[in-house]
LUMNU-753038 format. One line per field, with one value per residue (C-alpha): x, y, z; residue in three letters. Coordinates in nm, 4 decimals, padded with zeros to 6 digits. Layout:
LUMNU-753038
px <- c(X | ...)
py <- c(Y | ...)
pz <- c(Z | ...)
rest <- c(ala | ...)
end
This chain:
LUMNU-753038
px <- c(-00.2078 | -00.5093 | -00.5327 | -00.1318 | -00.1721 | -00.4820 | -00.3215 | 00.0109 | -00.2395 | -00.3805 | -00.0279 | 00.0839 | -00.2411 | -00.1553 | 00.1878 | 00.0580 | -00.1389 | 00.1156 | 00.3560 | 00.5603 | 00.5804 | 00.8477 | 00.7143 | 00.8662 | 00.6847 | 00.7168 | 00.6316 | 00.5785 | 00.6222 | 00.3493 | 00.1306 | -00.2612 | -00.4205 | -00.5404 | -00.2662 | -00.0361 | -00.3176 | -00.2862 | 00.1205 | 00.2003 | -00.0650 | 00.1650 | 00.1910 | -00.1302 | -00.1373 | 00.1763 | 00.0065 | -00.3600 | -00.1462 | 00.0515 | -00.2656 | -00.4530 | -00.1549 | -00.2143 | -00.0446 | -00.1176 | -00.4135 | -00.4250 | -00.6054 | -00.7237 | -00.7625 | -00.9291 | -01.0500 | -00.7073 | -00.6841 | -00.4005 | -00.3958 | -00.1921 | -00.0380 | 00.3289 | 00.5408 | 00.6468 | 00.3098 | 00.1688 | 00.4905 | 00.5028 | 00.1981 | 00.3214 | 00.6369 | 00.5813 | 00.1751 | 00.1403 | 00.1072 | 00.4242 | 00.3829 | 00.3313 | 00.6366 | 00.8851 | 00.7541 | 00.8651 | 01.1898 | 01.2313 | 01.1326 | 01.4334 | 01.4054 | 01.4014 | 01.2656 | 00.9697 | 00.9158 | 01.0008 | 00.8287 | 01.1613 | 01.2092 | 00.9075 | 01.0232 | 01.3946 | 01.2344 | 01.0816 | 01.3574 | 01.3405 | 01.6824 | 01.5625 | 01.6589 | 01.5305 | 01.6209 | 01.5006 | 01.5995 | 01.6966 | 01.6635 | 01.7399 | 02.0647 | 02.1701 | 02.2708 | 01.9066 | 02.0072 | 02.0517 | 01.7627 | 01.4031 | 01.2512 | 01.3673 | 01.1967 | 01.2221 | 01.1717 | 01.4882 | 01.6956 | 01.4481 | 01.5024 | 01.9047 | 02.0782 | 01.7340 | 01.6543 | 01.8381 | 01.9909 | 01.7007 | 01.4369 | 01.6864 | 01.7016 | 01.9861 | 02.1063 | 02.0191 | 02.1752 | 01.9483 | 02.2834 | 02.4887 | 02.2294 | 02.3936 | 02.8012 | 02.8470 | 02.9347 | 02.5802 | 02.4573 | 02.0638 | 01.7934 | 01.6807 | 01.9207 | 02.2004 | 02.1301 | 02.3317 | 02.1939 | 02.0307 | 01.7384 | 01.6115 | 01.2205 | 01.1468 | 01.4977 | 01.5524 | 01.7524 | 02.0196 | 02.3607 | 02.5796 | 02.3243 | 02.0623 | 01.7705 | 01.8009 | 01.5129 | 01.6031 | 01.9637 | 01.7211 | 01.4789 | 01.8365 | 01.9421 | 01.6058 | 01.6067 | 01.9728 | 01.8357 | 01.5877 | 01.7942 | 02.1198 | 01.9261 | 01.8953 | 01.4789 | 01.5285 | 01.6000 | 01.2869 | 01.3201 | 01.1373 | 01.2347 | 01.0918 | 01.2243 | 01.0583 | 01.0636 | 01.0867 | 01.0029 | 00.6944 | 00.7736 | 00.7560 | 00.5797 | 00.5040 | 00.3168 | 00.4938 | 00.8178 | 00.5922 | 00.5336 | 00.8890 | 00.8257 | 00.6350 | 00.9141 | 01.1050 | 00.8586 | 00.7038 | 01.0085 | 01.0875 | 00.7883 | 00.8075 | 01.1733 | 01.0259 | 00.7174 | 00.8333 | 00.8861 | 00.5113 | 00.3947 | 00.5552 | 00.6751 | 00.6624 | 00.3936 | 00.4426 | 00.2503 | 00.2830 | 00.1879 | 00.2152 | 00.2271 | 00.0030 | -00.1734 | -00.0061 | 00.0007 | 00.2559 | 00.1107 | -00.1032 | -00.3172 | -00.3896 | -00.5469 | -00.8801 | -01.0899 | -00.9652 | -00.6311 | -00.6987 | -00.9242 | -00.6051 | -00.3710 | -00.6180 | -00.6711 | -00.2750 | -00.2433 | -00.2496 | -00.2536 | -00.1571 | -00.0768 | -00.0390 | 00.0490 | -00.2349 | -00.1715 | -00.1386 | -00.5102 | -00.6551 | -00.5078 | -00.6409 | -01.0203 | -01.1269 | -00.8530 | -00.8688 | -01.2729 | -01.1844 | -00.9613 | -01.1832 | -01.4280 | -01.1612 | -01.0635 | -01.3859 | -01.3314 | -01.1947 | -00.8317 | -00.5130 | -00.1084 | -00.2474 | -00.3865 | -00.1071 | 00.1366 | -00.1726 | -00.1304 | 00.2385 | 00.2932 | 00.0371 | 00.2172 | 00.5633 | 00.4251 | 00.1612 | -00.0688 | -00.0781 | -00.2645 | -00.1815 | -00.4526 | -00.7462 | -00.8360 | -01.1180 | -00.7752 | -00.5939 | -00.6870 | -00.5689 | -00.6960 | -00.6825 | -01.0023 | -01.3283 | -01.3262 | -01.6215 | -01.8397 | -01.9342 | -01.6158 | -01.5862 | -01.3234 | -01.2992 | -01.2709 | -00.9931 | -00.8148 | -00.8501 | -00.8184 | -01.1488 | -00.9566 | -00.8205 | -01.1290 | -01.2805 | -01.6267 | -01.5580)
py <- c(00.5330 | 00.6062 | 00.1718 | 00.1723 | 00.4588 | 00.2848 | -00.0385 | 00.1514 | 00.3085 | -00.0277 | -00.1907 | 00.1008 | -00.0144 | -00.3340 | -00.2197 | 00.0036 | -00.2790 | -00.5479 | -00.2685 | -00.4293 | -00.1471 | -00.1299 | -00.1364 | 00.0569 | -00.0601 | 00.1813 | 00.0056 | 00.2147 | -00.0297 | -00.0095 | 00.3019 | 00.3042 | 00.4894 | 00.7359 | 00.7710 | 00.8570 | 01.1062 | 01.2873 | 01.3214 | 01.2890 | 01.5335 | 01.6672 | 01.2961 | 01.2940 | 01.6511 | 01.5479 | 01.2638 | 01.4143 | 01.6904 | 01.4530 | 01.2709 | 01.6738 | 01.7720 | 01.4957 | 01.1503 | 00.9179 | 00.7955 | 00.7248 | 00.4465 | 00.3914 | 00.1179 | 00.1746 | -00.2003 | -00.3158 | -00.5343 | -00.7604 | -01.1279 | -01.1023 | -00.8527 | -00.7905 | -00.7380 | -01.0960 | -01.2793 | -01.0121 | -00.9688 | -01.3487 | -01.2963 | -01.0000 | -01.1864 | -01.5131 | -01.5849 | -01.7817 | -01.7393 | -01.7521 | -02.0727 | -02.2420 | -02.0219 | -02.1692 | -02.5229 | -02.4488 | -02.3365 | -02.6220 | -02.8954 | -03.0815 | -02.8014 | -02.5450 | -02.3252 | -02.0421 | -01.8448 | -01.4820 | -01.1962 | -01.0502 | -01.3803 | -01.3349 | -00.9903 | -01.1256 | -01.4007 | -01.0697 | -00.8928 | -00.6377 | -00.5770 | -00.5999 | -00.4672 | -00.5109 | -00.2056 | -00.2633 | -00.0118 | -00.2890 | -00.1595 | -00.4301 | -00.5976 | -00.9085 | -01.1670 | -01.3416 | -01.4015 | -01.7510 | -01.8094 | -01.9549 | -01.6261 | -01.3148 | -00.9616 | -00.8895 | -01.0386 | -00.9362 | -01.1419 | -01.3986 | -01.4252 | -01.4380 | -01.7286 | -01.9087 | -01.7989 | -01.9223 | -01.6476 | -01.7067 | -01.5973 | -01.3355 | -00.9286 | -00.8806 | -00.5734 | -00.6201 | -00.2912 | -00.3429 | -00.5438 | -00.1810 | -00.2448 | -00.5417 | -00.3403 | -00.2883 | 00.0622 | 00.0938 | 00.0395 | -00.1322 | -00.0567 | -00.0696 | -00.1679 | 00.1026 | 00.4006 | 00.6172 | 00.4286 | 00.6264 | 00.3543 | 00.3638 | 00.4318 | 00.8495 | 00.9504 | 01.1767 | 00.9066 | 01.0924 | 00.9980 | 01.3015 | 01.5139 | 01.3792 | 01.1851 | 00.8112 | 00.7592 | 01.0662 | 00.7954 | 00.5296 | 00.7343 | 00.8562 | 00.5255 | 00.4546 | 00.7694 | 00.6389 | 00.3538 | 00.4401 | 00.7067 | 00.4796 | 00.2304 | 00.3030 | 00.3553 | -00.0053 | -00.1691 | -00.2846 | -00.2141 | -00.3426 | -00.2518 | -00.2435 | -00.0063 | -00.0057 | 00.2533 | 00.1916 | 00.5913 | 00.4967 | 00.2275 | 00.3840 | 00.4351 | 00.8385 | 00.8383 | 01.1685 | 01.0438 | 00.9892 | 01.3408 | 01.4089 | 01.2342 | 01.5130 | 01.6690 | 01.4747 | 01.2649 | 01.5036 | 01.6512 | 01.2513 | 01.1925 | 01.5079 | 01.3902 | 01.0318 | 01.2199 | 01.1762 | 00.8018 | 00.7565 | 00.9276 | 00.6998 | 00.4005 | 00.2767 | 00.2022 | 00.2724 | 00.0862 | 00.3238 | 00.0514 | -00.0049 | -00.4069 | -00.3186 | -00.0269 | 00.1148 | -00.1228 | -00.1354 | 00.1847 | 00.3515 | 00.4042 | 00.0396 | 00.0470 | 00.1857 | 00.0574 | 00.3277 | 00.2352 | -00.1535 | -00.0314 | 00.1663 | -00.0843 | -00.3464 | -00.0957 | -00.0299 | 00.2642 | 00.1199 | 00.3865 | 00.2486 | 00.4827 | 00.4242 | 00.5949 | 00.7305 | 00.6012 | 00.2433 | 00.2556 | 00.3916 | 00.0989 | -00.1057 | 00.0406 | -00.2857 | -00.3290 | 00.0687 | -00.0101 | -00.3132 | -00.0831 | 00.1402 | -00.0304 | -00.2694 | 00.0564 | -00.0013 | -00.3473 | -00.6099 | -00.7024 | -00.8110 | -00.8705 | -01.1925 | -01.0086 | -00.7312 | -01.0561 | -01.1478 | -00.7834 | -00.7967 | -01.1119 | -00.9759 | -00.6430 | -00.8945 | -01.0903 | -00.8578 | -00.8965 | -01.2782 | -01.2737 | -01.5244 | -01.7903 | -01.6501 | -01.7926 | -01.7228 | -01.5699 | -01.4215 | -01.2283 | -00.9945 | -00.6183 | -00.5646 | -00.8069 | -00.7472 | -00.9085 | -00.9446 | -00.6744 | -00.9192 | -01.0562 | -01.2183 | -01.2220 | -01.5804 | -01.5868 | -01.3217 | -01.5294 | -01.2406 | -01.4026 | -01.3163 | -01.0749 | -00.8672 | -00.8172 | -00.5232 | -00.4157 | -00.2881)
pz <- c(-05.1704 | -04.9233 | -04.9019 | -04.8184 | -04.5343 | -04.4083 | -04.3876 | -04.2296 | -03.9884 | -03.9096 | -03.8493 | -03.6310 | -03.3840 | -03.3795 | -03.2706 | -03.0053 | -02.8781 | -02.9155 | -02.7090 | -02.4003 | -02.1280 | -01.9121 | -01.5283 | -01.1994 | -00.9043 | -00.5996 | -00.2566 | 00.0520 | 00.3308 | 00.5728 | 00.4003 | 00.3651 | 00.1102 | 00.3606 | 00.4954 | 00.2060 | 00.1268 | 00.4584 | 00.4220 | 00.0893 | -00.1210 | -00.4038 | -00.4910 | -00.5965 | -00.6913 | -00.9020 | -01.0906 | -01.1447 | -01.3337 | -01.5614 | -01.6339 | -01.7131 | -01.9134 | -02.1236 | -02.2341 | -01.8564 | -01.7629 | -01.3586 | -01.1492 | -00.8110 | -00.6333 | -00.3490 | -00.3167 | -00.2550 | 00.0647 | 00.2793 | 00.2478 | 00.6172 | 00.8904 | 00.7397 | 00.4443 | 00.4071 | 00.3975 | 00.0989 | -00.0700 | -00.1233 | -00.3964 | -00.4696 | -00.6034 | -00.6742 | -00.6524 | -00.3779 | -00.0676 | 00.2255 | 00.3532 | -00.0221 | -00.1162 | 00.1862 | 00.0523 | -00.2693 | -00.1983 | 00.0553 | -00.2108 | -00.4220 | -00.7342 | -00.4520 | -00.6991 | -00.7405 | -01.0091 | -00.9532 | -01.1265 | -01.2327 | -01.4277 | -01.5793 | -01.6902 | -01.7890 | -01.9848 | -02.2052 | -02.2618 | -01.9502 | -01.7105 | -01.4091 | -01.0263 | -00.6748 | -00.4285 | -00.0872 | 00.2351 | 00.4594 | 00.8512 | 01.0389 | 00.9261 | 00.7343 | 01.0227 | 00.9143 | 00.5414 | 00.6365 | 00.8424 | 00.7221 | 00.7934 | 00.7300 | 00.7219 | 00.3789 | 00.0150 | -00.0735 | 00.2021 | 00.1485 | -00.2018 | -00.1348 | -00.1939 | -00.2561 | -00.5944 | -00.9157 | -01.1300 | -01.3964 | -01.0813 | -00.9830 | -01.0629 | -01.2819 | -01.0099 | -00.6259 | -00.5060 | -00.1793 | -00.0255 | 00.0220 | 00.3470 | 00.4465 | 00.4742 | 00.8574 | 00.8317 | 00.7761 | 01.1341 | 01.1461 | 01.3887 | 01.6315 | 01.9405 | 01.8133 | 01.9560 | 01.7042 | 01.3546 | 01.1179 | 01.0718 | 01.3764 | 01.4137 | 01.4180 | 01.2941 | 01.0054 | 00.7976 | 00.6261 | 00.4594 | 00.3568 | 00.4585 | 00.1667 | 00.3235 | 00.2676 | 00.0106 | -00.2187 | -00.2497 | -00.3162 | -00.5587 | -00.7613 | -00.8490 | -01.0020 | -01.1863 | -01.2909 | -01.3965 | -01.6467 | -01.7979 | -01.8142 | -02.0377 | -02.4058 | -02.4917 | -02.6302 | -02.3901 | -02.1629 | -01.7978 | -01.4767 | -01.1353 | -00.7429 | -00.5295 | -00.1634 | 00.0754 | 00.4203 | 00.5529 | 00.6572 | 00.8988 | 01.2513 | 01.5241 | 01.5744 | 01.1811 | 01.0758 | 00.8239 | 00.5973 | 00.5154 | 00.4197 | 00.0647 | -00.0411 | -00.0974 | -00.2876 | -00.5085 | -00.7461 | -00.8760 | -00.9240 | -01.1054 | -01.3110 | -01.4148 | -01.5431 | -01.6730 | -02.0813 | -01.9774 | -01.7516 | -02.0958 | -02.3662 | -02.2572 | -01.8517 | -01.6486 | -01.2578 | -00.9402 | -00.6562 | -00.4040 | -00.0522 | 00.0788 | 00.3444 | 00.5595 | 00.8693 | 01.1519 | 01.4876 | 01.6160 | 01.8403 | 01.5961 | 01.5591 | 01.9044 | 01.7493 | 01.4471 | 01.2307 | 01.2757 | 01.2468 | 00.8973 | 00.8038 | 00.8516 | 00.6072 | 00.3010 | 00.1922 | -00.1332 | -00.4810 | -00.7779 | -01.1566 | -01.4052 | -01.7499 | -02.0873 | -02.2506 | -02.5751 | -02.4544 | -02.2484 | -02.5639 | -02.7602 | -02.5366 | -02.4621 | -02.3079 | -02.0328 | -01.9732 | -01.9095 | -01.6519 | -01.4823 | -01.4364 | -01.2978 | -01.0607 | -00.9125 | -00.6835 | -00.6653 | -00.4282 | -00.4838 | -00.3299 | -00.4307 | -00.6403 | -00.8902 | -00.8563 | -00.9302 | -01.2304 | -01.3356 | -01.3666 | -01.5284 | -01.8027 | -01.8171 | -01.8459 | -02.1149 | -02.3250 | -02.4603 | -02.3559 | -02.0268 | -01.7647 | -01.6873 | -01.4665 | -01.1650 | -00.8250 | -00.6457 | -00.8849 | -01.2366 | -01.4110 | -01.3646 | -01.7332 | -01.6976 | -01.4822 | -01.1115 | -01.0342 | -00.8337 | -00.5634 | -00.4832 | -00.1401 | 00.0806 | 00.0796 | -00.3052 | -00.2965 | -00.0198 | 00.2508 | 00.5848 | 00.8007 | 01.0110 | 00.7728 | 00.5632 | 00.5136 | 00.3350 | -00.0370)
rest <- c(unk | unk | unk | unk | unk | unk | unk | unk | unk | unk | unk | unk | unk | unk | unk | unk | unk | unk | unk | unk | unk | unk | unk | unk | unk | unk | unk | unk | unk | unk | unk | unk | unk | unk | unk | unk | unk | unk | unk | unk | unk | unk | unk | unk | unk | unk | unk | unk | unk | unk | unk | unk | unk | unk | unk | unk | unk | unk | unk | unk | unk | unk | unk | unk | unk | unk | unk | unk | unk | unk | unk | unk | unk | unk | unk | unk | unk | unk | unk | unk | unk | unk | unk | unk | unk | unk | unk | unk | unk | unk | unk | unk | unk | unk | unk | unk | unk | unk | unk | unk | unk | unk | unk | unk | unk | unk | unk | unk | unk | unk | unk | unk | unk | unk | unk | unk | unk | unk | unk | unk | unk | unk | unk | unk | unk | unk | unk | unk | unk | unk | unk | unk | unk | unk | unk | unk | unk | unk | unk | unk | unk | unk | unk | unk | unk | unk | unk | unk | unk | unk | unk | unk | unk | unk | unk | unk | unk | unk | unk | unk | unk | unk | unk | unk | unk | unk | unk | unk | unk | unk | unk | unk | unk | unk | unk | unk | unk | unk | unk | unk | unk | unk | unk | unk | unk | unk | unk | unk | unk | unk | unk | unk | unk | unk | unk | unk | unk | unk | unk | unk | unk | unk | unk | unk | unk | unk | unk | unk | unk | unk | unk | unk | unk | unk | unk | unk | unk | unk | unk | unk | unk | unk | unk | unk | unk | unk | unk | unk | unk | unk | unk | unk | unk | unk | unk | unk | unk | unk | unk | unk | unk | unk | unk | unk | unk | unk | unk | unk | unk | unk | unk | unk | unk | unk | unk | unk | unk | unk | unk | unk | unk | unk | unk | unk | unk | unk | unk | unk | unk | unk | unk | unk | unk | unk | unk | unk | unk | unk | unk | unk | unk | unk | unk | unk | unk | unk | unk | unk | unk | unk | unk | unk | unk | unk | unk | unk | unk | unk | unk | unk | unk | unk | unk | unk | unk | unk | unk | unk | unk | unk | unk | unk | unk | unk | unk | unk | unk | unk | unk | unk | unk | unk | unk | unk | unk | unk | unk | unk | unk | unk | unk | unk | unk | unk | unk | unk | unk | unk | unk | unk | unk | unk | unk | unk | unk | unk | unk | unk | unk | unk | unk | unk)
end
């Protein structure tokens, strides 16, 4: 009997360390880690207390660095894994093809869905460059490299007026953006919830829902998540505990302000937040990728290895191949990491 439960025990490990998480990714356009710690403390008041209470384990990752000044040239490895000008090639090229991360999460079992506040219209969809992955991604991407849902395109209906030449639209820079008299992201932050609770526990789940509050010029919106994002998290907590893992990630630091006039500001804008948390039981399954977190969280690292990190996470435990640009966390970078070797352009790097 005692060889049967051992061997049960021993097969319920395996399981645990075999387990496929499901993943929501949280961008904050245009935050840095400092900054989302000046306006948005019960964030991380909110997640040190899941991770006390038991059953999460939180990271850090103060180490995290830009490969280039705007969302579309670090969501591009976010994304894909290569870099904006490799992606356009790619997409230009006769199979006009590049493998999404959402595919890499269909191709697993996960549904998938992209929600993206879109401020500035959809006249570019068209156009060779756009402003955001998910235009970008329109009409480019095969269904296969495609979220299964892409409810970012209720942006794109033109009773929803975009910035920043109409005078009475709600996404205009330093407005409150309210519809029905709920702010715009506590819409955006309800359809995730709805989300993860419409799905049965079965089914796998991945999804990236950015948040654009953060992207003005006066540096105060911010603050108004603090409100409304650690009731959200407490809501998901059973989920953060058992089964999902969540990035709360920005694509890069604050930049197109005043700010940016002074070395703080241009330091700012290069450091973007990064925080990883996990369920407890799945880092102490895994002891060794816990340990490389750990230690990565004082590392230097960029949206390759976020895109490393998530195909790993898509595909567990099989890791995707390492390379000088791009590893996965769940594996040591190492401590004397260049900027060069991380692909950080001269100008945005930053001593780690």
């Amino acid at each position: 009997r005692r060889a049967a439960e051992g061997a049960g025990g021993s097969a319920h490990a395996n399981e645990r360390l075999n387990e496929r998480l499901n993943v929501l990714v949280l961008m904050l356009d245009a935050t840095s880690r400092s900054h989302l710690g000046r306006m948005v403390p019960r964030l991380f008041d909110a997640l040190n207390e899941l991770q006390r209470g038991g059953g999460l384990r939180l990271y850090d990752f103060r180490g995290y660095s830009i490969v280039g000044y705007n969302s579309m040239p670090n969501m591009s490895p976010f994304l894909v894994g290569s870099d904006a000008a490799d992606l356009a090639a790619a997409l230009s090229s006769a199979a006009k093809e590049a493998p999404t991360i959402w595919a890499d999460f269909k191709r697993h079992g996960a549904r998938t869905f992209l929600l993206e506040e879109i401020h500035d219209g959809c006249a570019d969809l068209a156009q060779s460059g756009t402003s955001s992955a998910s235009k970008y991604f329109h009409g480019r991407a095969s269904a296969a490299n495609a979220p299964d849902h892409a409810p970012w395109q209720i942006f794109c209906q033109p009773e929803l007026r975009p910035c920043c030449d109409d005078p009475a639209s709600i996404l205009r820079p330093g407005r409150r953006q309210c519809i029905g008299g709920v702010d715009l992201h506590a819409h955006l932050l309800d359809y995730t919830r709805r989300f993860w609770e419409g799905h049965p526990p079965q089914q796998r789940l991945m999804g990236l829902v950015n948040l654009m509050t953060a992207h003005e010029h006066f540096m105060t919106r911010l603050g108004i998540l603090d409100t409304d994002l650690p009731p959200f998290l407490q809501g998901l907590a059973h989920r953060l505990r058992s089964d999902t893992a969540l990035l709360v990630i920005s694509d890069h630091g604050t930049h197109g302000v005043w700010y940016n006039d002074f070395a703080i500001g241009q330091a700012e804008h290069r450091q973007p937040a990064f925080l990883l948390s996990l369920p407890e039981r799945f880092a102490a399954a895994n002891p060794a990728g816990d340990g490389a977190l750990r230690r990565n969280q004082a590392r230097r690292l960029t949206s390759f290895d976020v895109h490393a990190t998530l195909q790993h996470l898509a595909a567990w435990p099989t890791m995707p191949r390492p390379s000088l640009e791009a590893t996965s966390l769940f594996v040591d970078l190492s401590p004397n990491r260049t900027c060069e070797q991380a692909r950080v352009p001269a100008k945005f790097c930053i001593e780690v």
